[in-house]
N, C-alpha and C positions, 0 to 999 in steps of 0.2 A: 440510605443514600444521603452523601454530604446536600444542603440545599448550598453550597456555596461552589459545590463543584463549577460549576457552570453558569458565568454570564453573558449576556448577549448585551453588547455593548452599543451595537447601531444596526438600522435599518436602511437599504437600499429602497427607495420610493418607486425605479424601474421593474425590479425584478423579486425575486425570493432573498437575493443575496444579502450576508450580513455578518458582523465583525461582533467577535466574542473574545472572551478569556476563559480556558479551562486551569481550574487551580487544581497542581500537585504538588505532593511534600518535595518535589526536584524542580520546580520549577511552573512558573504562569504557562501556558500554552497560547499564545494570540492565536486567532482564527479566522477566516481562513486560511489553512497551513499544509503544506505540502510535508511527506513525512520520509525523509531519504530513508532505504532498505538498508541494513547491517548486519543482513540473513544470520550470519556465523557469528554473530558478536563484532562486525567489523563492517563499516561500511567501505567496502572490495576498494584497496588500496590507500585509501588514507586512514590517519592514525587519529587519536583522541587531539590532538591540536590542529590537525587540520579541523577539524570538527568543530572545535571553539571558533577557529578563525570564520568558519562560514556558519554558527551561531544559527544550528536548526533549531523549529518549537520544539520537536520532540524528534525522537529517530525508532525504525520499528525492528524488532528482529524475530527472530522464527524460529516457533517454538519445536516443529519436528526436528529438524535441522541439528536445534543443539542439544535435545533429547537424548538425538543419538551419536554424538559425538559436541562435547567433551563430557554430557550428562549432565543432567539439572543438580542431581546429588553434588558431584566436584564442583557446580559452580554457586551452589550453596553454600560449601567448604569456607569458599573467596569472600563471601557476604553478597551475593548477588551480584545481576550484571553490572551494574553502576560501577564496584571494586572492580571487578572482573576485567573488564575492558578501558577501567579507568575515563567514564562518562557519567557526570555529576549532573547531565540533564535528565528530562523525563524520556522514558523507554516505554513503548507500546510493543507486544507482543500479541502475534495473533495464536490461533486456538492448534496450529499444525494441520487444520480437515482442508484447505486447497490443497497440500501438499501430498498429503495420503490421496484424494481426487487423484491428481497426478498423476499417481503410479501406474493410472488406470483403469484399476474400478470401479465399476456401477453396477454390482449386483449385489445382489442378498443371499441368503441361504435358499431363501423359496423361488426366488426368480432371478435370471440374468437379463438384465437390458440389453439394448444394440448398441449402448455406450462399450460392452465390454470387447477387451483387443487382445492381441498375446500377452500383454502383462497383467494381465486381470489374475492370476494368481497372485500376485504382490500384493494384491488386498482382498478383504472380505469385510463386508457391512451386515451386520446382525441389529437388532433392535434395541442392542445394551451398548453398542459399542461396534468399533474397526481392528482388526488383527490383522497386520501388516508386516512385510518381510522390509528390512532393511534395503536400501538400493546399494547399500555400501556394500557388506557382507551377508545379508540374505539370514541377520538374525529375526528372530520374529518379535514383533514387538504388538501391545493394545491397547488403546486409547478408548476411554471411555469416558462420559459428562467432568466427572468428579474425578478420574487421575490427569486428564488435559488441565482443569484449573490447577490442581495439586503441582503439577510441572511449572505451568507459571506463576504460582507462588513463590516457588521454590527457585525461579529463574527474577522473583525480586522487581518486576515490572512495575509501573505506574497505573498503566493500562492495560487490564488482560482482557478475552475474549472469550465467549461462550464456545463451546464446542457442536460445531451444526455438520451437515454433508452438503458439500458442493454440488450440487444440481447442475448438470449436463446442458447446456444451449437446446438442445434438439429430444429433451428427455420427455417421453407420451407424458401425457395427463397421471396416467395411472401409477408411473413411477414415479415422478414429480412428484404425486400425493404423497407416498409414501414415505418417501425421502423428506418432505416437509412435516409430516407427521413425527418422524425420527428426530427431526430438529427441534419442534417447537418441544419436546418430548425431555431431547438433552437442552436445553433454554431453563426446564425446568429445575431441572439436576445439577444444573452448572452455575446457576442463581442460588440453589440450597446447599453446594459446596463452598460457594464464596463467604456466603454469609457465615457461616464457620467462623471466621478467621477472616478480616477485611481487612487486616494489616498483616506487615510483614518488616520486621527489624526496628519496629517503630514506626513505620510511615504509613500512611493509607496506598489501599489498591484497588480501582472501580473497576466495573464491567461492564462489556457491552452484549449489548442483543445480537445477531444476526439475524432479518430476514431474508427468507429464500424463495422458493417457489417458479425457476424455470422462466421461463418466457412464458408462461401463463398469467392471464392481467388474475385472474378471480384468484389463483394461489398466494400471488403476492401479496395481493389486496390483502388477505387473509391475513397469512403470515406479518402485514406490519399493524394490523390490529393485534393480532396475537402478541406479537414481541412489544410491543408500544403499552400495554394492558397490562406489563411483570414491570417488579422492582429494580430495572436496567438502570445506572448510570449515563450510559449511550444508547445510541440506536446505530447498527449498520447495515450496509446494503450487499450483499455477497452475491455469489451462484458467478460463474462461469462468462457469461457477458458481460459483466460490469469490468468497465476496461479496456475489456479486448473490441469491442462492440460499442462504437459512441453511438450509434445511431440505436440500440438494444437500450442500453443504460440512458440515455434522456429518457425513453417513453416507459421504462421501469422506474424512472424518476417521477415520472407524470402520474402514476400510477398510485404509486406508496405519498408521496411525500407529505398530501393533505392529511394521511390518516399519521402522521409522527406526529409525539409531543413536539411542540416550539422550544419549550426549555430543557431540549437534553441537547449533548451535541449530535450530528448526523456526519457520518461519514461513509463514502465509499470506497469499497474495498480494491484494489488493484489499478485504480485511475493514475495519469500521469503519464502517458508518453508525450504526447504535444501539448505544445503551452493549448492552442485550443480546446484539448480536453479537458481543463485545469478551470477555464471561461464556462463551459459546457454546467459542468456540475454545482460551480458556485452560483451561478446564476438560479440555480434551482434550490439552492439554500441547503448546501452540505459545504460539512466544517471542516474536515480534515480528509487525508486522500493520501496514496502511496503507491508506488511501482519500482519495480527494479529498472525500469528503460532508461534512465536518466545515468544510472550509472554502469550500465551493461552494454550500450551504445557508446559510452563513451570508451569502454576497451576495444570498442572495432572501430574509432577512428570519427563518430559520427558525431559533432558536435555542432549544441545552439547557436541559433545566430537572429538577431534583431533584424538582418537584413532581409528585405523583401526581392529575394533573386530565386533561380532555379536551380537545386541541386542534381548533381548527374545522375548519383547513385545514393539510397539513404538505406538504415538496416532498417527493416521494421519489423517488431513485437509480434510474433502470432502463437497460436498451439503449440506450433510444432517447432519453434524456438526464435532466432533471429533469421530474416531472409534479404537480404542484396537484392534492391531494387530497383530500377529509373522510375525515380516522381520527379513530380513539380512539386517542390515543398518550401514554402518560406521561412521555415524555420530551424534549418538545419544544413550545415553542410557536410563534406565528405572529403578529411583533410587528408586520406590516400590520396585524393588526386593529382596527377601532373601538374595542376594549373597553380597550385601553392607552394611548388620546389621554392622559387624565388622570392616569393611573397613577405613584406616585409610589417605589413600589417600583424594586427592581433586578429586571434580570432572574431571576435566580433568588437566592433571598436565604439561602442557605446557600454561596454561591458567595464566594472572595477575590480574583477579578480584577480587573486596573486597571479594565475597564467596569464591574461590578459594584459597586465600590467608590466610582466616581465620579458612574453617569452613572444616570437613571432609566430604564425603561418607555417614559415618557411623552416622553423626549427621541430615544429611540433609535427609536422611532414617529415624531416628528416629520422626525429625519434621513431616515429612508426615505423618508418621504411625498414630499419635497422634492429627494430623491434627493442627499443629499448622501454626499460619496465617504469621509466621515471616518465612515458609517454601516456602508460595509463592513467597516474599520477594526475597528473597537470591536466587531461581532458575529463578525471573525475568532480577535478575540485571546479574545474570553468562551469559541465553540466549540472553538476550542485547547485553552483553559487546562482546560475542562470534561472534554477527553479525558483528555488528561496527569494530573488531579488524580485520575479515575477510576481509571487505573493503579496512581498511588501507593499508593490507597487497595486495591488490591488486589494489591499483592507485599506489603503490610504483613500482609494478612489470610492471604496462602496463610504466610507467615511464623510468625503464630503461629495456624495452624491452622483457621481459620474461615471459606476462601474461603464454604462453600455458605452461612455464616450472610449476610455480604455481599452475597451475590447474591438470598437470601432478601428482603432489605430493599430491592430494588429492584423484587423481584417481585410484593409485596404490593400 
């Protein structure tokens, strides 16, 4: 492990929080940083200049995903993702095990949980490894410690991920165990894979930990001693609630985060639908963080807003995919509504994105209505830039001292 990968540049005197630099051959990483999704090589709708203009740390993409279409082989061919999709920043890829989760298994050869559903044949977990049917065409595919890192070598990442099993919210003790048994197990294997080979085309490529462990406090405790105790690059925080679950994921923060090294980064995995989840986890001193909501929301119409109002209707993030709601949400609106036909304001008018800047309310209302595609456009790059600019604004504040006044003024 580089000693230079990783600095920690300042301290928060309120909280855990704290501003760092992670060095890669693509680029410094400031932290903390929010990390837009580009699942397929593409972050859904904008192109590589959009990309530069909204100047992320880094962007993540997924490694089952392109596994199985266009193939780590063909995107090797290109020189990796960077060629590939034509992004000369750092690229984090994760290991593809939420994704195979997904499909909806949680069983083994010897036992089936109560996790398992009708698509529990799409997967199968063994002790070496996951054999998985394709969701596309129903080819079989297996992922195992050592062909997962193989794939993101081969996919040319900055950052790649250990190969673990997504632990179920509501998974007994006994499968929990075992499932975490499996991972600290592949941690092993995906750490003696890496080290192989820790570059790729000339550049270096680190790795992180995964721990897991369930909503069990003693499994995770475990697990981030276990993961924290190998030759990690990083440390992460996985399984199923982190995310979807802020009130899960704080007290699985409170749990792990004394027993992590200070000087690796920390990140949780799937965080990021509201800016309050973003306050949530830095505060508890994690560095980087990722969700698809930011930009998946914005194709149904539901975009940030600084404004402290009530919105009618908001999509929100769950299992079972997006769902059309009535909250009280200060941070978001819902530019289907009739009340933005006219409207001649930006979307949020504290905001300096290209949308914001250009376009109104009333225009990005009519795009929708009409379903025009330059509408997903324009509400990806405002919840983009919305993210990234909340960042900034918040290494600036843990910088000189004032995260909790910051977060105070979002919470009023």
């Amino acid at each position: 492990m580089s000693m230079n990968f990783f600095d920690i540049i300042s301290k928060s005197t309120e909280c855990a929080a704290r501003t760092g630099v992670i060095h890669t051959d693509h680029g410094d990483i400031e932290t903390p940083c929010f990390m837009p999704v580009g699942t397929q090589a593409t972050v859904k709708t904008l192109d590589s200049e959009d990309l530069k203009t909204l100047d992320p740390e880094v962007i993540l993409a997924n490694t089952y995903h392109l596994h199985l279409r266009p193939s780590e082989d063909l995107i090797e061919k290109f020189g990796g993702l960077h060629k590939f999709m034509n992004w000369d920043g750092p690229i984090l890829t994760d290991s593809g095990g939420f994704q195979v989760f997904s499909l909806g298994l949680q069983k083994t050869k010897k036992q089936e949980s109560k996790k398992a559903n009708a698509h529990s044949t799409l997967v199968e977990i063994d002790d070496n490894g996951v054999t998985f049917r394709s969701h596309i065409d129903g080819s079989i595919h297996r992922f195992t410690a050592e062909s997962a890192i193989e794939t993101q070598r081969k996919l040319g990442a900055d950052i790649i991920m250990a190969w673990d099993e997504c632990t179920p919210d509501d998974a007994d003790e006994v499968y929990a165990r075992q499932a975490l048994d499996r991972t600290h197990r592949w941690a092993k294997e995906s750490l003696h894979a890496h080290q192989k080979n820790t570059t790729y085309q000339g550049y270096n490529q680190y790795l992180f930990g995964i721990i897991q462990g369930a909503g069990h406090r003693d499994l995770r405790e475990e697990s981030a001693r276990v993961i924290s105790a190998m030759d990690f690059d990083g440390i992460a925080i996985g399984g199923e609630s982190v995310g979807y679950n802020m009130n899960a994921t704080k007290e699985i923060l409170e749990w792990v985060m004394p027993l992590i090294p200070e000087d690796k980064p920390h990140y949780t995995m799937g965080v990021g639908y509201s800016p309050m989840d973003l306050f949530t986890v830095v505060e508890n001193g994690i560095d980087m963080f990722d969700c698809v909501a930011p930009t998946r929301i914005a194709r149904n119409g539901t975009l940030y807003t600084s404004e402290k109002k009530v919105a009618e209707n908001v999509s929100i993030l769950t299992k079972e995919g997006l769902e059309e709601v009535p909250i009280q949400n200060k941070y978001t609106l819902n530019i289907n509504n009739a009340q933005f036909r006219e409207d001649k304001s930006p979307i949020d008018p504290t905001c300096a994105c290209h949308t914001c800047k250009n376009y109104s309310r009333a225009y990005l209302h009519h795009l929708f209505k009409v379903q025009e595609m330059l509408a997903y456009r324009l509400a990806t790059i405002h919840n983009v830039h919305f993210m990234l600019e909340l960042m900034r604004e918040m290494r600036v504040a843990i910088r000189e001292d004032r995260f909790f006044g910051l977060k105070q003024s979002w919470t009023q």
